[in-house]
N, CA, C and O atoms as a Maestro MAE file, in Angstrom:
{
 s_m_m2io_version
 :::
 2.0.0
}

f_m_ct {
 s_m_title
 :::
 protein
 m_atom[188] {
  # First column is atom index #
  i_m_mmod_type
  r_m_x_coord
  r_m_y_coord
  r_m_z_coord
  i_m_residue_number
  s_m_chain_name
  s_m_pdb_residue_name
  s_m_pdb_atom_name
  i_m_atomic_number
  :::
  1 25 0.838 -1.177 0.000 1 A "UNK " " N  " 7
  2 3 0.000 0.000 0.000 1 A "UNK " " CA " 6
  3 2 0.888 1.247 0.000 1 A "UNK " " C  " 6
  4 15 1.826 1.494 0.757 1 A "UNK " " O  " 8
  5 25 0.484 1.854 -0.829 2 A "UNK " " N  " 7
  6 3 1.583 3.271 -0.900 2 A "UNK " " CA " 6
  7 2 1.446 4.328 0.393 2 A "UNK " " C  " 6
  8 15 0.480 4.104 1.122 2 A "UNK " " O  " 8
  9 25 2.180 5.289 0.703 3 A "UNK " " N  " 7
  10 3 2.141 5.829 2.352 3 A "UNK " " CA " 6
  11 2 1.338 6.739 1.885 3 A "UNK " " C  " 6
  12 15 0.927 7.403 2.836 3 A "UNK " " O  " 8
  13 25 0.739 7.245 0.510 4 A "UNK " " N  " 7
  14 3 -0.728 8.514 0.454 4 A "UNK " " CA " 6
  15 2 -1.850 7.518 0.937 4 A "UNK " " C  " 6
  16 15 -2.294 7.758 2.059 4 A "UNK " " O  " 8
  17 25 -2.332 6.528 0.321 5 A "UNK " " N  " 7
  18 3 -3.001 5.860 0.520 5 A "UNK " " CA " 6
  19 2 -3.642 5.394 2.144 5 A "UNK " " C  " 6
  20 15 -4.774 5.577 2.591 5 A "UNK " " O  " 8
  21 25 -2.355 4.687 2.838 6 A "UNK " " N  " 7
  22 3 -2.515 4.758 3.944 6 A "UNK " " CA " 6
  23 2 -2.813 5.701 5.114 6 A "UNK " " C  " 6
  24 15 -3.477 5.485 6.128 6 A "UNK " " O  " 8
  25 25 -2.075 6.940 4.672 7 A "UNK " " N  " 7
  26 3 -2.297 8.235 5.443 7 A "UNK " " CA " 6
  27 2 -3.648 8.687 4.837 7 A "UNK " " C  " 6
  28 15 -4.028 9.347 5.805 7 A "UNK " " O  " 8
  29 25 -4.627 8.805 3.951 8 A "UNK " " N  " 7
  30 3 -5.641 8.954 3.997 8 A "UNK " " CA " 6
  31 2 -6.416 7.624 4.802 8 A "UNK " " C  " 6
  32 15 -7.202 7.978 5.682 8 A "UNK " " O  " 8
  33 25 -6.323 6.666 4.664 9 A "UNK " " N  " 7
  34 3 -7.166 5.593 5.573 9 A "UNK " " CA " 6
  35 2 -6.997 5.742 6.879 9 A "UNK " " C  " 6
  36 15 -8.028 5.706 7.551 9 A "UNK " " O  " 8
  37 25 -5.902 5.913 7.478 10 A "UNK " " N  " 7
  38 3 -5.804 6.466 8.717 10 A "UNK " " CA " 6
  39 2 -6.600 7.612 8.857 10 A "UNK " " C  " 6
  40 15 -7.595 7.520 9.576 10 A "UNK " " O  " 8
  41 25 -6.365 8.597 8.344 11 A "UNK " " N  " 7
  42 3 -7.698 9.702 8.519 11 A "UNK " " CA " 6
  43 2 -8.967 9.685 8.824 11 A "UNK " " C  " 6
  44 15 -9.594 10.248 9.721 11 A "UNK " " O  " 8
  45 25 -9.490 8.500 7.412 12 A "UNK " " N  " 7
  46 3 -10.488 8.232 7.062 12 A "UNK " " CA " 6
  47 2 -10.914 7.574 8.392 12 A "UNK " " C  " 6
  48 15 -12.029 7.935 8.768 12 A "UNK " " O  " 8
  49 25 -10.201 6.583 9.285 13 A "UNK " " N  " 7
  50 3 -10.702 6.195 10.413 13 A "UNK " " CA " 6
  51 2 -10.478 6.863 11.783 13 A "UNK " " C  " 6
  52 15 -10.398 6.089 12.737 13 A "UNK " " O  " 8
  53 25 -10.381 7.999 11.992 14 A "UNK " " N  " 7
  54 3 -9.629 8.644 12.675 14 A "UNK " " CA " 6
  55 2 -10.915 9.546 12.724 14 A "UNK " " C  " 6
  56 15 -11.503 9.749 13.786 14 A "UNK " " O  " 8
  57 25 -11.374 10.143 11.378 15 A "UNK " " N  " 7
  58 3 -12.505 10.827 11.092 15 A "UNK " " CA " 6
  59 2 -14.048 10.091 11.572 15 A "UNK " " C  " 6
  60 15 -14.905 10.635 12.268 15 A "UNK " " O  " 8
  61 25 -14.087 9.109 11.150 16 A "UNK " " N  " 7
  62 3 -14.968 7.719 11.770 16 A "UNK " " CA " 6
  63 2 -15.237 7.619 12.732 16 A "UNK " " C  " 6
  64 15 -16.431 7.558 13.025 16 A "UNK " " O  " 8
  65 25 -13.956 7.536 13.970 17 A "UNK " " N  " 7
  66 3 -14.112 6.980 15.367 17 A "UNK " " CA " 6
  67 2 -14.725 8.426 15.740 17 A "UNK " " C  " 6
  68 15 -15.798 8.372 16.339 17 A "UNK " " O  " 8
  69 25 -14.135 9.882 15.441 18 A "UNK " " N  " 7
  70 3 -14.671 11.191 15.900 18 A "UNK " " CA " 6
  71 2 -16.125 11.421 15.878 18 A "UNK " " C  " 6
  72 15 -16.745 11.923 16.815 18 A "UNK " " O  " 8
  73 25 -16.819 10.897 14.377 19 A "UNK " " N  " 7
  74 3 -17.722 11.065 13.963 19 A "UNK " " CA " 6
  75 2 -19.163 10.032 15.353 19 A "UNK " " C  " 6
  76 15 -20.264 10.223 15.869 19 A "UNK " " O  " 8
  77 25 -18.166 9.103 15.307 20 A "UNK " " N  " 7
  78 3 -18.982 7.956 16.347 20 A "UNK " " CA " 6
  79 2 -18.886 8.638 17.453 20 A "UNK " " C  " 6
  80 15 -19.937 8.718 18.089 20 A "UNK " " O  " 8
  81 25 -17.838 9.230 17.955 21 A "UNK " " N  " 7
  82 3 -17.993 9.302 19.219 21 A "UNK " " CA " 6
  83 2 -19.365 10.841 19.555 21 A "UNK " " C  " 6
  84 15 -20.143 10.991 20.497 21 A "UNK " " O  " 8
  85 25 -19.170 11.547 18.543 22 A "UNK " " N  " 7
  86 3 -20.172 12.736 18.356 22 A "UNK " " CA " 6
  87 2 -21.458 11.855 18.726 22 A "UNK " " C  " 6
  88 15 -21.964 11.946 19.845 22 A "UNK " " O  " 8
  89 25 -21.892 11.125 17.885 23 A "UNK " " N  " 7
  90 3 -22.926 10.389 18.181 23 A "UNK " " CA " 6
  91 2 -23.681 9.747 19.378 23 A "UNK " " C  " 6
  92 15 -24.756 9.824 19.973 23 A "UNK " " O  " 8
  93 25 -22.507 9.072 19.389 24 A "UNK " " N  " 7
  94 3 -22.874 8.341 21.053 24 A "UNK " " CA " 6
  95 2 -23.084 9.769 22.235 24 A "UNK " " C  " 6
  96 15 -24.025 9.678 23.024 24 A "UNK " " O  " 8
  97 25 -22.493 10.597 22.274 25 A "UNK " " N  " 7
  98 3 -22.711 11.777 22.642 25 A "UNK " " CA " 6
  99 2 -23.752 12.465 22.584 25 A "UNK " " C  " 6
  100 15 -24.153 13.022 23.606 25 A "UNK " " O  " 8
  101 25 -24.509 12.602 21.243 26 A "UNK " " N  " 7
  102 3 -25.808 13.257 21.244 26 A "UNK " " CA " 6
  103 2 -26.820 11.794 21.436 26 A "UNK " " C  " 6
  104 15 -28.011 12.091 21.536 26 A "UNK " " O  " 8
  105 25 -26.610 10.698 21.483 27 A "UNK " " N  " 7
  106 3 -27.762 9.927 21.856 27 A "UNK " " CA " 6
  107 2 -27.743 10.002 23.185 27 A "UNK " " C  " 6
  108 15 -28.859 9.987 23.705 27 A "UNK " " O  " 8
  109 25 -26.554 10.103 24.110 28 A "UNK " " N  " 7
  110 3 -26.448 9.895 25.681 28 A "UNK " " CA " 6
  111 2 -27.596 11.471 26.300 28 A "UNK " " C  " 6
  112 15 -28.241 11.542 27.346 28 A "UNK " " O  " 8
  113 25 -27.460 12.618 25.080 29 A "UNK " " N  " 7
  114 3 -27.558 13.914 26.051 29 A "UNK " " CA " 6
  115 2 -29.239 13.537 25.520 29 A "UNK " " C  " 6
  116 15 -30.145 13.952 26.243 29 A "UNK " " O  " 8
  117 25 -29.635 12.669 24.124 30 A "UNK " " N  " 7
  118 3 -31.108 12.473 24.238 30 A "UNK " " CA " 6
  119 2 -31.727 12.056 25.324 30 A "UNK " " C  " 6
  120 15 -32.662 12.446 26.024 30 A "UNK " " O  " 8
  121 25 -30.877 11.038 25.296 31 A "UNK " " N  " 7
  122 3 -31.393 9.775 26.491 31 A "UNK " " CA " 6
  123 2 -32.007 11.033 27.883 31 A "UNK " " C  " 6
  124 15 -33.096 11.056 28.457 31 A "UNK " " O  " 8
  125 25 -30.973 11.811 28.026 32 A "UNK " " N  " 7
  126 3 -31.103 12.437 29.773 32 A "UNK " " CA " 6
  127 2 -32.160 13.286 29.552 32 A "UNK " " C  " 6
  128 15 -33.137 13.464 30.280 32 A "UNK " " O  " 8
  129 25 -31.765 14.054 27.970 33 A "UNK " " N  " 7
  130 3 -33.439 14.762 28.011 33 A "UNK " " CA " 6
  131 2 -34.655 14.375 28.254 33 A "UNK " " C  " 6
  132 15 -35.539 15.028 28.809 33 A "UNK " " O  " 8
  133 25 -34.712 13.176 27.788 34 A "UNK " " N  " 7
  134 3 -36.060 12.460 27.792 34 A "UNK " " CA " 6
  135 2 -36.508 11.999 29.612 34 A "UNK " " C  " 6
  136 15 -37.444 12.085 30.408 34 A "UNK " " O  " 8
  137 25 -35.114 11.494 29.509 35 A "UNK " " N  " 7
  138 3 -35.666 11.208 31.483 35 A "UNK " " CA " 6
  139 2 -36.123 12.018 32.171 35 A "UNK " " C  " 6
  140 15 -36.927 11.727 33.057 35 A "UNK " " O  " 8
  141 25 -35.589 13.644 31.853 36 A "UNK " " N  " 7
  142 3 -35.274 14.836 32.467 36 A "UNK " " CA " 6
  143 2 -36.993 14.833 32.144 36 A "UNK " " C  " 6
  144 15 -37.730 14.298 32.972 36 A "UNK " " O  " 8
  145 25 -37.498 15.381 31.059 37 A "UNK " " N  " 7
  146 3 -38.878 15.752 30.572 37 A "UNK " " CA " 6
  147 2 -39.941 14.903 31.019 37 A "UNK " " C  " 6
  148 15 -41.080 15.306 31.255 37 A "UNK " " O  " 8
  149 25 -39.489 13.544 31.149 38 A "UNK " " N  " 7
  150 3 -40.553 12.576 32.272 38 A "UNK " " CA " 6
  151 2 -40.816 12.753 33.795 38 A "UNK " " C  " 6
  152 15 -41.925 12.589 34.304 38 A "UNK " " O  " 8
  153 25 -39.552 13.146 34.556 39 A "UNK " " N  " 7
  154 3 -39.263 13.694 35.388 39 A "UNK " " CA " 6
  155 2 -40.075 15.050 35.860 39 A "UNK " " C  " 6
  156 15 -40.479 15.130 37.020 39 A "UNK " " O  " 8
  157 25 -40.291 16.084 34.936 40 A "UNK " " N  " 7
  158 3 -40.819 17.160 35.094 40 A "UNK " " CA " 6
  159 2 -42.262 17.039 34.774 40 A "UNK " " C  " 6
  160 15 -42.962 17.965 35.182 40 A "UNK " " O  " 8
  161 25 -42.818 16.126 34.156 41 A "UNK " " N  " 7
  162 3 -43.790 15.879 33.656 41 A "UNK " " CA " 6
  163 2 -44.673 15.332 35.128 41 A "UNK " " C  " 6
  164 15 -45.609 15.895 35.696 41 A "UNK " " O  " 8
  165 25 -44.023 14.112 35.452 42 A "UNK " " N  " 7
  166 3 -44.352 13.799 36.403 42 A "UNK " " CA " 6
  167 2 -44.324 14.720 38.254 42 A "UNK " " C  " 6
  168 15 -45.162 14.581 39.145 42 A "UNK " " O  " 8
  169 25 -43.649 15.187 38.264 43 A "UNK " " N  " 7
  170 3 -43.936 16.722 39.268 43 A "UNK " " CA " 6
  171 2 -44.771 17.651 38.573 43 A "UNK " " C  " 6
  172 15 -44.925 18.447 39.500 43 A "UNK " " O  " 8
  173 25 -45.307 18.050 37.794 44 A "UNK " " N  " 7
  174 3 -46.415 18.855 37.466 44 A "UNK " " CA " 6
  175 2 -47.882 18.058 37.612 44 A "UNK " " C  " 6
  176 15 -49.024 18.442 37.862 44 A "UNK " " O  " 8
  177 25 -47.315 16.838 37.348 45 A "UNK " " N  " 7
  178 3 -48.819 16.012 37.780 45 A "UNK " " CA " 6
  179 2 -49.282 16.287 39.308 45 A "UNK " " C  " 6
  180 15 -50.388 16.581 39.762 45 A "UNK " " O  " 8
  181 25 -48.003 16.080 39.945 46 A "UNK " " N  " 7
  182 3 -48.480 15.844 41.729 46 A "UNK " " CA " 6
  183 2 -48.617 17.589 42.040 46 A "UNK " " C  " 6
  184 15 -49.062 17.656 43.185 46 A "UNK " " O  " 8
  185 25 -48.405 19.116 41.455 47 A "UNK " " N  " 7
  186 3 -48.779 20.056 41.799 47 A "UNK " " CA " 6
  187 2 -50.146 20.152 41.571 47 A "UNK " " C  " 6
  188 15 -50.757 21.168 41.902 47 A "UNK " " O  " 8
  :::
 }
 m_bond[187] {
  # First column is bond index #
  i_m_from
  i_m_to
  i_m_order
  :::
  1 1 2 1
  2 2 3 1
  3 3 4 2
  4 3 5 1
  5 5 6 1
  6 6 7 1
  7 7 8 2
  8 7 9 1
  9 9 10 1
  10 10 11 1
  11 11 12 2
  12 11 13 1
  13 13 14 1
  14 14 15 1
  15 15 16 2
  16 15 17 1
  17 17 18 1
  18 18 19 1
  19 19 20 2
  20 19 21 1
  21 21 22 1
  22 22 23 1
  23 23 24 2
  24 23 25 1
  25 25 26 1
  26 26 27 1
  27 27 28 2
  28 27 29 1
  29 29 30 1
  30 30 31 1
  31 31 32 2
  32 31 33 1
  33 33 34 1
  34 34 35 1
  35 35 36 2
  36 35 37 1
  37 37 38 1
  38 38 39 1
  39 39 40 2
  40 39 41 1
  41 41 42 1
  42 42 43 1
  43 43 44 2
  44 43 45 1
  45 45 46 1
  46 46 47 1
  47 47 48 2
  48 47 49 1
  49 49 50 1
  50 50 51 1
  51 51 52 2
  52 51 53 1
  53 53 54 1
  54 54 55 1
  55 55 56 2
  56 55 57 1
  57 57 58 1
  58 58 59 1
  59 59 60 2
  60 59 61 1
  61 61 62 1
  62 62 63 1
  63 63 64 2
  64 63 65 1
  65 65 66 1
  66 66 67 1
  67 67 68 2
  68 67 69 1
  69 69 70 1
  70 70 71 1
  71 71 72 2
  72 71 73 1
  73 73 74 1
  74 74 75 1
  75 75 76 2
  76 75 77 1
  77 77 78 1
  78 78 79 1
  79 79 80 2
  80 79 81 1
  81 81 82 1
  82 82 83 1
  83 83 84 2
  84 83 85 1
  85 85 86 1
  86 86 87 1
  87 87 88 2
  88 87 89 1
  89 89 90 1
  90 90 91 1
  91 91 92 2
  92 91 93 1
  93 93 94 1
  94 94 95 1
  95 95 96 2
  96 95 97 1
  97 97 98 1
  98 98 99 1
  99 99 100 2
  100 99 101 1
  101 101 102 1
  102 102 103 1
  103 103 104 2
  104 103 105 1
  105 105 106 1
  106 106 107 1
  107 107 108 2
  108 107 109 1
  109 109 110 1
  110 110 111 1
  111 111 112 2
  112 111 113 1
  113 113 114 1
  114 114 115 1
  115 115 116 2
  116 115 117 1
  117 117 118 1
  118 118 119 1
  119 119 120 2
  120 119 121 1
  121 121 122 1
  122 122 123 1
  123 123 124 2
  124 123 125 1
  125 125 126 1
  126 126 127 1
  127 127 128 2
  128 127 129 1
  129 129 130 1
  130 130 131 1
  131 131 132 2
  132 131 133 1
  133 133 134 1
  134 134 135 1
  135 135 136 2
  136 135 137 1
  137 137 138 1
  138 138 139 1
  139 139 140 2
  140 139 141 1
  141 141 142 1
  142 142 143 1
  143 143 144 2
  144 143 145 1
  145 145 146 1
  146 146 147 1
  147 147 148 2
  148 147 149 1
  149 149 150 1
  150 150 151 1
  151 151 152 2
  152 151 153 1
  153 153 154 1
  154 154 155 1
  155 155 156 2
  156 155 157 1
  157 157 158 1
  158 158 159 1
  159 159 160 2
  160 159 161 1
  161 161 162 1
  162 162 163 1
  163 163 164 2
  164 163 165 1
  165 165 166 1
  166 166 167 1
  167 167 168 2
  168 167 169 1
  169 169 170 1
  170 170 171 1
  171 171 172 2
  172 171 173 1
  173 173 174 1
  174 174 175 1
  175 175 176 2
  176 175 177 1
  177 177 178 1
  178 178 179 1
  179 179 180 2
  180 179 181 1
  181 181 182 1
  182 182 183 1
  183 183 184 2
  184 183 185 1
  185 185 186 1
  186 186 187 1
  187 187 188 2
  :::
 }
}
């Protein structure tokens, strides 16, 4: 494999794992919203 080649695939996965980790990130801050909004939902019931 020639070293352009490789140094773009390295990127290319480098760019990947960043891209994933963004993700897992905005599903974790969904996740808390949603608990958060059940949470509040449920104290407006008992006022």
């Amino acid at each position: 494999m020639p070293k352009q080649s490789s140094g773009q695939l390295n990127f290319n996965i480098k760019e990947t794992m960043k891209l994933n980790k963004q993700k897992d990130n905005f599903e974790k801050r969904k996740k808390k919203l949603r608990e958060n909004l059940k949470k509040r939902k449920k104290i407006i019931k008992f006022i």
